[in-house]
C-alpha positions in Angstrom: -15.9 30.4 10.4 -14.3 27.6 12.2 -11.2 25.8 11.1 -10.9 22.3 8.6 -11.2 19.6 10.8 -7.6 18.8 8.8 -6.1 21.7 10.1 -6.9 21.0 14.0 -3.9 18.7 15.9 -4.9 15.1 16.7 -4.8 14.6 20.6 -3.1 11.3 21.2 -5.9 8.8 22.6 -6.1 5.3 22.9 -3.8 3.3 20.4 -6.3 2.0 18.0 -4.5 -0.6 15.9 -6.8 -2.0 12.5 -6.3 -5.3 12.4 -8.5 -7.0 10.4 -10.8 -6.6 7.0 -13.7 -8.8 6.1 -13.8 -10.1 2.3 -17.2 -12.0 1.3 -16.7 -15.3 -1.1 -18.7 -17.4 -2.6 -16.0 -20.0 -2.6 -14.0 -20.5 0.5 -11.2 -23.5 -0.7 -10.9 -20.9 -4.2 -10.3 -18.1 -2.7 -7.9 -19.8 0.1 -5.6 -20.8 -3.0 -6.2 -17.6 -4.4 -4.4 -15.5 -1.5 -2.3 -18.4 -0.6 -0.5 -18.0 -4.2 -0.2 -14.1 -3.8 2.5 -15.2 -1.1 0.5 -13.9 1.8 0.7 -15.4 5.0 -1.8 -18.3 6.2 -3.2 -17.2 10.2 -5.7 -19.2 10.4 -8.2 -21.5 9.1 -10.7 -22.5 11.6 -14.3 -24.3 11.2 -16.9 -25.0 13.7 -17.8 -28.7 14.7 -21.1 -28.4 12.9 -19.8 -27.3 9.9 -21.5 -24.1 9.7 -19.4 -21.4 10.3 -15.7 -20.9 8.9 -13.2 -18.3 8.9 -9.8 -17.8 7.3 -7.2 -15.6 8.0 -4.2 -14.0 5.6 -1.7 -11.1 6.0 -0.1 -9.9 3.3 3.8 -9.4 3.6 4.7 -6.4 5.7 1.4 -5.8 6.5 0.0 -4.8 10.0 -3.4 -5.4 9.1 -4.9 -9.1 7.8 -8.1 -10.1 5.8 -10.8 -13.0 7.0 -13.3 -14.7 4.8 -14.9 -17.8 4.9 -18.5 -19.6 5.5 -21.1 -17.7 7.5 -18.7 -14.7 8.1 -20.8 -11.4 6.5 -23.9 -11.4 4.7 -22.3 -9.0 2.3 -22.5 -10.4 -1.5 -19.6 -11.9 -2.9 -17.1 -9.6 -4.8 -18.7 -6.2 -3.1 -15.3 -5.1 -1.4 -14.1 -2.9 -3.5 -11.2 -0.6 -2.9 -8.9 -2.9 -1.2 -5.5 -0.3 -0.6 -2.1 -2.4 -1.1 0.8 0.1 -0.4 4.1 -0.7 -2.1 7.1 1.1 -2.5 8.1 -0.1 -6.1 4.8 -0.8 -7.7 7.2 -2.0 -11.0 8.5 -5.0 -8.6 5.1 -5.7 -6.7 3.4 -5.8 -10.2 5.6 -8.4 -11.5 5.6 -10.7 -8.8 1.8 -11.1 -9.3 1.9 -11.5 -13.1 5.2 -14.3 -12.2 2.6 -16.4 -9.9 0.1 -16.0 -12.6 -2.4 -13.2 -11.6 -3.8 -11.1 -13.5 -3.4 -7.4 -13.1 -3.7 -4.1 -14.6 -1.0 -1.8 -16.6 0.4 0.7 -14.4 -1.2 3.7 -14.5 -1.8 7.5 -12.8 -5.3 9.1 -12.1 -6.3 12.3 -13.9 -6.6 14.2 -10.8 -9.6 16.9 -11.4 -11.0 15.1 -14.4 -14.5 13.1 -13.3 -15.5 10.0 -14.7 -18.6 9.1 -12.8 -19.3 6.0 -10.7 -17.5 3.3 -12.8 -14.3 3.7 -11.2 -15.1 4.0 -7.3 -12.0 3.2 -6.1 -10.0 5.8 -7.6 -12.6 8.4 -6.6 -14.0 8.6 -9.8 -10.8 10.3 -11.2 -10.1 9.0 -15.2 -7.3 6.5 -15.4 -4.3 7.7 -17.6 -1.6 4.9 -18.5 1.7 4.4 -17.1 3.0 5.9 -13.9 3.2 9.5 -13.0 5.0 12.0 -15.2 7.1 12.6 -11.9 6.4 9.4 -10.4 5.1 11.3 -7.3 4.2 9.6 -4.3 1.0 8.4 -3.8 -0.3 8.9 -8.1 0.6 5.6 -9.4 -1.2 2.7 -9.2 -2.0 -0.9 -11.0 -5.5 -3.2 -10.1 -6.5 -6.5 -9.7 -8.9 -8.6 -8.2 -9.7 -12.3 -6.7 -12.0 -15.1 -8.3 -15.2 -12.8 -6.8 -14.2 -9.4 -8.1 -13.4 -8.3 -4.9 -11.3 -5.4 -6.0 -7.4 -4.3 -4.8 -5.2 -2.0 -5.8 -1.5 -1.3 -5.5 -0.9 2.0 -4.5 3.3 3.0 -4.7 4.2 5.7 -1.4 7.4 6.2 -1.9 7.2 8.9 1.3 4.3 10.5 3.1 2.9 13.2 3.3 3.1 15.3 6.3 1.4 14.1 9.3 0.1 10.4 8.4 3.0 8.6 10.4 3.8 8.9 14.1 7.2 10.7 13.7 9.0 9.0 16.7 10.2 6.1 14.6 11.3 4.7 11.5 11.0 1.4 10.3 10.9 -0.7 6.9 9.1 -4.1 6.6 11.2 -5.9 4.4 15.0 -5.9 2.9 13.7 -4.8 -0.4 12.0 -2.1 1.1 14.8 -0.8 3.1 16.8 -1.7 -0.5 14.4 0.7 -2.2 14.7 3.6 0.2 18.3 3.5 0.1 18.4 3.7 -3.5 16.3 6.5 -3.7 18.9 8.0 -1.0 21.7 7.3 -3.2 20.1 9.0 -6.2 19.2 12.5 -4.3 22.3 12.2 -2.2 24.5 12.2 -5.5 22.5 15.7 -6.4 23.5 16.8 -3.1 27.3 16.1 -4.0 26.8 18.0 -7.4 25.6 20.9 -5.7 28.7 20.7 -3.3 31.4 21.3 -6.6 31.7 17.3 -6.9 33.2 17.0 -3.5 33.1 13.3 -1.5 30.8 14.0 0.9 32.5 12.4 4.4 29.2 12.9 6.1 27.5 10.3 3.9 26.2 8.1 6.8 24.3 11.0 8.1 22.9 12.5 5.3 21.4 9.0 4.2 19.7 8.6 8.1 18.4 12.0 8.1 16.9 11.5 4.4 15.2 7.8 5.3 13.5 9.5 8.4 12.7 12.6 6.6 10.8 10.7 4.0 9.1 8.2 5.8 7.7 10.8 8.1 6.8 12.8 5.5 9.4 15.9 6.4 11.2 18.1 4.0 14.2 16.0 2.5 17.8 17.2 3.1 19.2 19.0 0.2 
C-alpha cells in the first residue's frame, strides 16, 4: 500500500506565487464601494475604449494575493464564489473593524468538527456551526462570515500559528504592526508560564526566548517551554 500523498516531501519547483482571484458582480461601481470601504487597497480600475470590458483590482491588507471583478470578466453568475478564506490573527479585532465601517458579519463562531450538516454550509465543509470561538481558541477553529452586495461569500479564519509544514521555514515575517503586536502578546503570555516553571526567576534570556517562540509558531514548530 503506498504512502498518503501528505506524508511524501514536496520537492521544491518552480516558485508559483497566487496572485489573483476572480469575483463575478452584477454591479461593478457597488461592489467597488463595497471593497473600497473594507479598507482594501485600490490596484486598478481599468476599462476598454469601447466600453465593453472592465476590470478592477483590490488587495486586502497584508495580503499577497488580490481579487479582480468587473464587466465582461467571467461568465460565472453573480454571488457564486463562495468560500472566500481571510486569515487573521485576532479575529475579535478584524471582526470589529467591519461592523465599525458598517458591514454586516456573522457572530464568532467554531465548527463542530465530525458532526455533518449537509450542503448548506459549503464553506465550512459541511461541519455544524457552534457559537463563539473555540473552547481552546485553537488555531485555525474559529471563524466569523460575511459577504458583498452579490452573496459572494468570505470568511475570517483566525491562525494564530501553523501547522507543521504550510510555511517555507527559512523566514519569518508579519504583515502589519498589529500583527507583530499580536504575536508578541501571545509571547508574553507563554513566556510568563515559562518563568513560573523556573521558581519565579527573571528570565535574563528573554530576548531569545521571545525570537525562538515567534519563529517556532509561525512555522508551525514546537513552541519553547
Amino acid at each position: 500500500m503506498s504512502s498518503p500523498a501528505a506524508e511524501t516531501p514536496p520537492s521544491r519547483g518552480m516558485d508559483m506565487k497566487l496572485e489573483i482571484v476572480v469575483i463575478p458582480v452584477s454591479d461593478v461601481d457597488r461592489a467597488k464601494r463595497f471593497y473600497g470601504d473594507l479598507g482594501w487597497r485600490l490596484d486598478a480600475d481599468y476599462p476598454s475604449d469601447d466600453g465593453y470590458f472592465r476590470v478592477i483590482q483590490f488587495t486586502p491588507p497584508g495580503s499577497g494575493c488580490s481579487v479582480i471583478f468587473g464587466k465582461n470578466v467571467t461568465a460565472a453568475a453573480p454571488g457564486s464564489a463562495q468560500g472566500l478564506y481571510l486569515i487573521v490573527s485576532d479575529l475579535e479585532a478584524a471582526r470589529k473593524d467591519l461592523l465599525s465601517r458598517g458591514v454586516a458579519i456573522s457572530e464568532v463562531f467554531h465548527d463542530g468538527a465530525g458532526v455533518y450538516a449537509g450542503p448548506d454550509e459549503p464553506y465550512l465543509f459541511g461541519r455544524v456551526r457552534i457559537s463563539g470561538p473555540h473552547p481552546e481558541r485553537g488555531s485555525y477553529r474559529s471563524f466569523a462570515s460575511f459577504s458583498d452586495p452579490d452573496g459572494n461569500g468570505w470568511l475570517f479564519q483566525e491562525i494564530t500559528h501553523r501547522a507543521p509544514g504550510r510555511v517555507e521555514t527559512d523566514f519569518t515575517s508579519f504583515t502589519s504592526t498589529k500583527e507583530l503586536a499580536a504575536a508578541l502578546r501571545r509571547a508574553e503570555t507563554a513566556h510568563g508560564e515559562h518563568e513560573k516553571r523556573m521558581g519565579g526567576q527573571r528570565d535574563e534570556n528573554w530576548p531569545d526566548w521571545y525570537a525562538e517562540y515567534l519563529i517556532s509558531e509561525q512555522a508551525g514548530k514546537d513552541l519553547p517551554l
